[in-house]
LUMDRENLUM-342218 format. One record per residue (C-alpha): residue number from 1; residue in three letters; z, y, x. Coordinates in steps of 0.02 Angstrom, whole numbers, plus 50000, padded with zeros to 5 digits. Layout:
N
NODE  seq  type      z      y      x
NODE  NUM   ALA      Z      Y      X
...
This chain:
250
NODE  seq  type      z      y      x
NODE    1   UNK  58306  55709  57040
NODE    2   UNK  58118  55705  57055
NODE    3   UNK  58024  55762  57210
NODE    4   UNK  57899  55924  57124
NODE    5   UNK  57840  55979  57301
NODE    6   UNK  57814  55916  57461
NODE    7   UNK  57746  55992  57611
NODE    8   UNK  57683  55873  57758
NODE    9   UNK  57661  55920  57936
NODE   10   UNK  57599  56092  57852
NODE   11   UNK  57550  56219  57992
NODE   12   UNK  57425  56370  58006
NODE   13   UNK  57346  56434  58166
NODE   14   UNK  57270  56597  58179
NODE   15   UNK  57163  56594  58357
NODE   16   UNK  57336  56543  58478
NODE   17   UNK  57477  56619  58361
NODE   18   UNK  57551  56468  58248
NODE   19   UNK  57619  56555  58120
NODE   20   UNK  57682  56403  58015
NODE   21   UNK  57713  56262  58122
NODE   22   UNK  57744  56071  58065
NODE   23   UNK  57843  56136  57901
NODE   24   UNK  57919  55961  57810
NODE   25   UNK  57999  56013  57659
NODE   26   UNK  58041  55939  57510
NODE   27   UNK  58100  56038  57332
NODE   28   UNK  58177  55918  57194
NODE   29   UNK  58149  55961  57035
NODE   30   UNK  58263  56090  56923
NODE   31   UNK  58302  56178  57115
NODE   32   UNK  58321  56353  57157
NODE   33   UNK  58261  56323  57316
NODE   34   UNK  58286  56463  57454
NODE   35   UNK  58178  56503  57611
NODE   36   UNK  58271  56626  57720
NODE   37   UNK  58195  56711  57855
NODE   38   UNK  58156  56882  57949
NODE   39   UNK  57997  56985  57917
NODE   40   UNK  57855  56872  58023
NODE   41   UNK  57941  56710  58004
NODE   42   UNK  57799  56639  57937
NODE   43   UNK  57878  56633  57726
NODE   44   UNK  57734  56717  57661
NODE   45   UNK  57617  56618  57737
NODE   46   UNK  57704  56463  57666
NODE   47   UNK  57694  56504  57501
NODE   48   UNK  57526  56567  57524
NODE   49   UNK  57485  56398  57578
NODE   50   UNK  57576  56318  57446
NODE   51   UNK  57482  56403  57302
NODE   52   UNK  57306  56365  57397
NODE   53   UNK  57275  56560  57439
NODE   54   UNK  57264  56525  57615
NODE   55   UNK  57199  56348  57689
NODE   56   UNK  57307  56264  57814
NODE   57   UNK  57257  56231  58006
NODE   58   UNK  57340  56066  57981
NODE   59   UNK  57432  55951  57857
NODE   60   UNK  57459  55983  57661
NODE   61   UNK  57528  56016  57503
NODE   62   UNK  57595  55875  57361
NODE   63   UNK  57634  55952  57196
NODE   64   UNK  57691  55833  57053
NODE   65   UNK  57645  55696  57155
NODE   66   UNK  57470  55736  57216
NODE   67   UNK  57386  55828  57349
NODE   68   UNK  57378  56001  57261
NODE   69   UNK  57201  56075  57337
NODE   70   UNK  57105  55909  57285
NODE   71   UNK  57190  55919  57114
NODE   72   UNK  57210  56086  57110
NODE   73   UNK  57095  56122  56928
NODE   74   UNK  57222  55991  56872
NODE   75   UNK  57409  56054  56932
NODE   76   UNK  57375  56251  56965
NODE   77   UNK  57444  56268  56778
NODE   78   UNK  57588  56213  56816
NODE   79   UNK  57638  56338  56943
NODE   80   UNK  57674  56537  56925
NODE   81   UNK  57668  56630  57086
NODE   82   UNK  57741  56809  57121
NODE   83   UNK  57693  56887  57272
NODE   84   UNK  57755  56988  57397
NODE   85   UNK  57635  57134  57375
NODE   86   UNK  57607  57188  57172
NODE   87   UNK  57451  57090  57065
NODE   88   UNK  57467  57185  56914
NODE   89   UNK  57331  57363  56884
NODE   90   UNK  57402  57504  56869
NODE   91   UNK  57241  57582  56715
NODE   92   UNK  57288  57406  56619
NODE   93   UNK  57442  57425  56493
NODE   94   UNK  57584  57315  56510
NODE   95   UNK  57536  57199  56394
NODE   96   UNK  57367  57222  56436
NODE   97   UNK  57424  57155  56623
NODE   98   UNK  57499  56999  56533
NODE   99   UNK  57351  56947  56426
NODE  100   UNK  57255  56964  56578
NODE  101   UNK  57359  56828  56681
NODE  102   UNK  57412  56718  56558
NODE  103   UNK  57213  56704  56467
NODE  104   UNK  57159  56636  56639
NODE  105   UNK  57242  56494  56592
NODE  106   UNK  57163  56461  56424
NODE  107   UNK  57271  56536  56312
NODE  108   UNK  57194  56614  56166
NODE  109   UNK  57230  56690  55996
NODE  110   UNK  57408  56697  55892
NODE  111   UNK  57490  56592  56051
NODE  112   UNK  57406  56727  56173
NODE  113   UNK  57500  56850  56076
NODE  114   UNK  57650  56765  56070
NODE  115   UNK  57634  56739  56262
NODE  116   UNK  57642  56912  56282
NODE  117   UNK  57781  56970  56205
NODE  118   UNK  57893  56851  56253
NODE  119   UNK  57860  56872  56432
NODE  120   UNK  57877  57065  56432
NODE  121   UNK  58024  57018  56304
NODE  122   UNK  58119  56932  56449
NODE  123   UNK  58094  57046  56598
NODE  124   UNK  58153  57182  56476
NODE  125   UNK  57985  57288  56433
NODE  126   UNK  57968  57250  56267
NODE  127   UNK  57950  57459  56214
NODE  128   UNK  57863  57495  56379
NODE  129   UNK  57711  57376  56307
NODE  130   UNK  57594  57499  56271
NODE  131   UNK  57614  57606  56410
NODE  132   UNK  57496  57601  56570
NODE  133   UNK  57567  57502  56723
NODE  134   UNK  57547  57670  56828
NODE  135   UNK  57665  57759  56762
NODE  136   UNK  57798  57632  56782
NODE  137   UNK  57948  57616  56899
NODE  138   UNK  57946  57496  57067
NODE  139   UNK  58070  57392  56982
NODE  140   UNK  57989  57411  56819
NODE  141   UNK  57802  57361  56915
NODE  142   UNK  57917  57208  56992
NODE  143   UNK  57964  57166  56821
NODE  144   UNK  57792  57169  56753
NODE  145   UNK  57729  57076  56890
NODE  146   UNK  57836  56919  56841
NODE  147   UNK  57820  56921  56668
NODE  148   UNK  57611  56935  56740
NODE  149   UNK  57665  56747  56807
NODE  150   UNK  57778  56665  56661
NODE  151   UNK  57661  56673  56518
NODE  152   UNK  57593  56511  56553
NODE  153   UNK  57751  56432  56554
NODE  154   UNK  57748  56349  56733
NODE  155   UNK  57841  56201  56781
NODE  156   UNK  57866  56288  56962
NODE  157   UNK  57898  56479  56993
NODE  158   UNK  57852  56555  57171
NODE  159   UNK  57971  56715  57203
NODE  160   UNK  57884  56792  57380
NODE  161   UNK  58016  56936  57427
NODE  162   UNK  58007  57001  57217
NODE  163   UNK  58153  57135  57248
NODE  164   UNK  58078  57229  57390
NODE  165   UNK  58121  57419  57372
NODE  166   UNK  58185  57387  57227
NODE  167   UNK  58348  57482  57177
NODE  168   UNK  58517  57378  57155
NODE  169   UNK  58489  57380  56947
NODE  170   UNK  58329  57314  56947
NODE  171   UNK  58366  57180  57094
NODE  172   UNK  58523  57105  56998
NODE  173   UNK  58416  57110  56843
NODE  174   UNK  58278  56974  56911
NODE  175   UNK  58410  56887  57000
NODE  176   UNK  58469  56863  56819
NODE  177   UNK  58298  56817  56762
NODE  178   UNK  58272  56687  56886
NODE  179   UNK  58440  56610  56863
NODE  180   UNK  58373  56607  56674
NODE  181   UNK  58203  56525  56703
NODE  182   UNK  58299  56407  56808
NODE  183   UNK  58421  56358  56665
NODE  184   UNK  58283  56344  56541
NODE  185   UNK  58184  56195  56648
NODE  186   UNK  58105  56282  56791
NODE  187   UNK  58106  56230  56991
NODE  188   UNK  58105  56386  57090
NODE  189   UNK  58060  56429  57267
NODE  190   UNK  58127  56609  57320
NODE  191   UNK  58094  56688  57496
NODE  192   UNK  58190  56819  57531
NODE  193   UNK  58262  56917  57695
NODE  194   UNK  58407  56975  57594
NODE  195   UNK  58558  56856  57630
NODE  196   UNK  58673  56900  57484
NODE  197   UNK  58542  56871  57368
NODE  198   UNK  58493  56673  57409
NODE  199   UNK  58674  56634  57440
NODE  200   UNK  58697  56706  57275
NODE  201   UNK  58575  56611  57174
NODE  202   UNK  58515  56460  57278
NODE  203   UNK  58565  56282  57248
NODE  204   UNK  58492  56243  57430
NODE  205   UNK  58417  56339  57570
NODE  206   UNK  58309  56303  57708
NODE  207   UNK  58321  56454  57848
NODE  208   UNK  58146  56481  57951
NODE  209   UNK  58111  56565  58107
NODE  210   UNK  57960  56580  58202
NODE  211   UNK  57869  56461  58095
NODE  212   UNK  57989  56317  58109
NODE  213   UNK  58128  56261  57992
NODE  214   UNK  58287  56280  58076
NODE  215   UNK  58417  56198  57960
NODE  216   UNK  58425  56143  57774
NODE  217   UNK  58551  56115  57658
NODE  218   UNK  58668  56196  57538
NODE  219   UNK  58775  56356  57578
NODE  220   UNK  58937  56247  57639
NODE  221   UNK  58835  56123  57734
NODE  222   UNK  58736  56246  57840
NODE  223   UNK  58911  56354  57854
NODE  224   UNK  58992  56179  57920
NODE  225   UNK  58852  56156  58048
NODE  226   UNK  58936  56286  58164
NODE  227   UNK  59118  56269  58092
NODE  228   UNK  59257  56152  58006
NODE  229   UNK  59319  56282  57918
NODE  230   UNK  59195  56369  57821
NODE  231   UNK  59284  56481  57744
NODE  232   UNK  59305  56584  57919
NODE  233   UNK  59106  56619  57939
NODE  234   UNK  58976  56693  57831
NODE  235   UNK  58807  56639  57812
NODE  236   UNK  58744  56781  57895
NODE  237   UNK  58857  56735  58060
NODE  238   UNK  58779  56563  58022
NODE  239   UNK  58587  56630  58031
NODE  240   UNK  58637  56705  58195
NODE  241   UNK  58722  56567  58264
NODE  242   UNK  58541  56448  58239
NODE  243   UNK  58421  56587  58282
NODE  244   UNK  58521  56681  58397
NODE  245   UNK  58444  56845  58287
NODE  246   UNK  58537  56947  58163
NODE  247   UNK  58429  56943  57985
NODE  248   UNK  58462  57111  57947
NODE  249   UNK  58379  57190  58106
NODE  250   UNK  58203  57144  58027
């Protein structure tokens, strides 16, 4: 497989506090690629950094083979980022919210259209398309927020922490999705605190920690890092192990 992204020596400083600190990582194409971490390990500010919304201290980003912030007019339609915190407006309708996205990318007319509804098609909110983002559910909101990134039809999708007070329906439901857009061609990056959800639907992880990568590989090979017999440990009792911190105290 292809390298699609490749971060070198990527750090941010903000005054004294390194927040993201020498990250090396590299994401093959056609990867559900997992960055697992506790609140303040630095994930957001990763992806933030991969997507160009915040400029790194030091080092950068490769996307498709070339340094995404001097190509970025070039590559940044190529890549669909959902963040942490909600982009969609609440007095826009749902489709409304998808037009708005996906037009940025100069998409006009019948395809526009067609845009739309199949993006609010697959996150399920095909008969909620004329109704005002406001009144929607946080899973609901969640789900309009991705379909707000898909329209385009990146090669690369960004999950930042998507299920977020979310209840358990609406989580397993984008699992789903992702697991879809993954099957249908895309590369995906997910960051999530939630252990049962990136051993679930990860092909590889890479678990962070105070700005640093601590370990990378799939679920068995970071389980046989700390034992032989991997069926005796979770990968919870593995995060421990590396950080000496339990993931769900955050």
């Amino acid at each position: 497989m292809a390298t699609i992204l490749k971060t070198n020596d990527l750090t941010k400083k903000y005054g004294s506090k390194v927040v993201v600190d020498n990250l090396n990582i590299e994401i093959e194409e056609g990867e559900i690629f997992g960055l697992l971490g506790p609140n303040g390990a630095g994930k957001s500010t990763t992806m933030n950094m991969i997507c160009d919304l915040v400029r790194p201290t030091l080092g950068n980003v490769e996307f498709l083979g070339k340094d995404f912030r001097k190509n970025r007019r070039e590559l940044i339609g190529y890549l669909g980022y959902i963040p942490q915190e909600l982009a969609i407006h609440g007095n826009l309708k749902a489709w409304e919210n998808v037009e708005l996205f996906t037009s940025l990318y100069g998409i006009k007319g019948a395809t526009l259209k067609e845009r739309i509804d199949e993006a609010l098609s697959y996150v399920g909110l095909s008969e909620k398309k004329n109704d005002y983002a406001r009144t929607f559910s946080g899973g609901m909101k969640r789900r309009l927020n991705i379909a707000c990134a898909i329209g385009h039809h990146p090669k690369m999708l960004i999950f930042d922490e998507p299920t977020v007070g979310i209840d358990p329906q609406s989580r397993n439901f984008i699992l789903e999705r992702i697991k879809e857009s993954n099957k249908n061609g895309a590369t995906v990056i997910y960051t999530s605190h939630y252990m049962e959800e990136v051993e679930a639907i990860c092909t590889r992880i890479a678990i962070m920690d105070n700005g640093k990568i601590i370990a990378t590989g799939t679920s068995e090979e970071l389980k046989k890092m700390v034992v032989e017999d991997t069926s005796s440990i979770t990968l919870e009792e593995v995060f421990l192990t590396l950080t000496g911190k339990k993931l769900r105290d955050y």
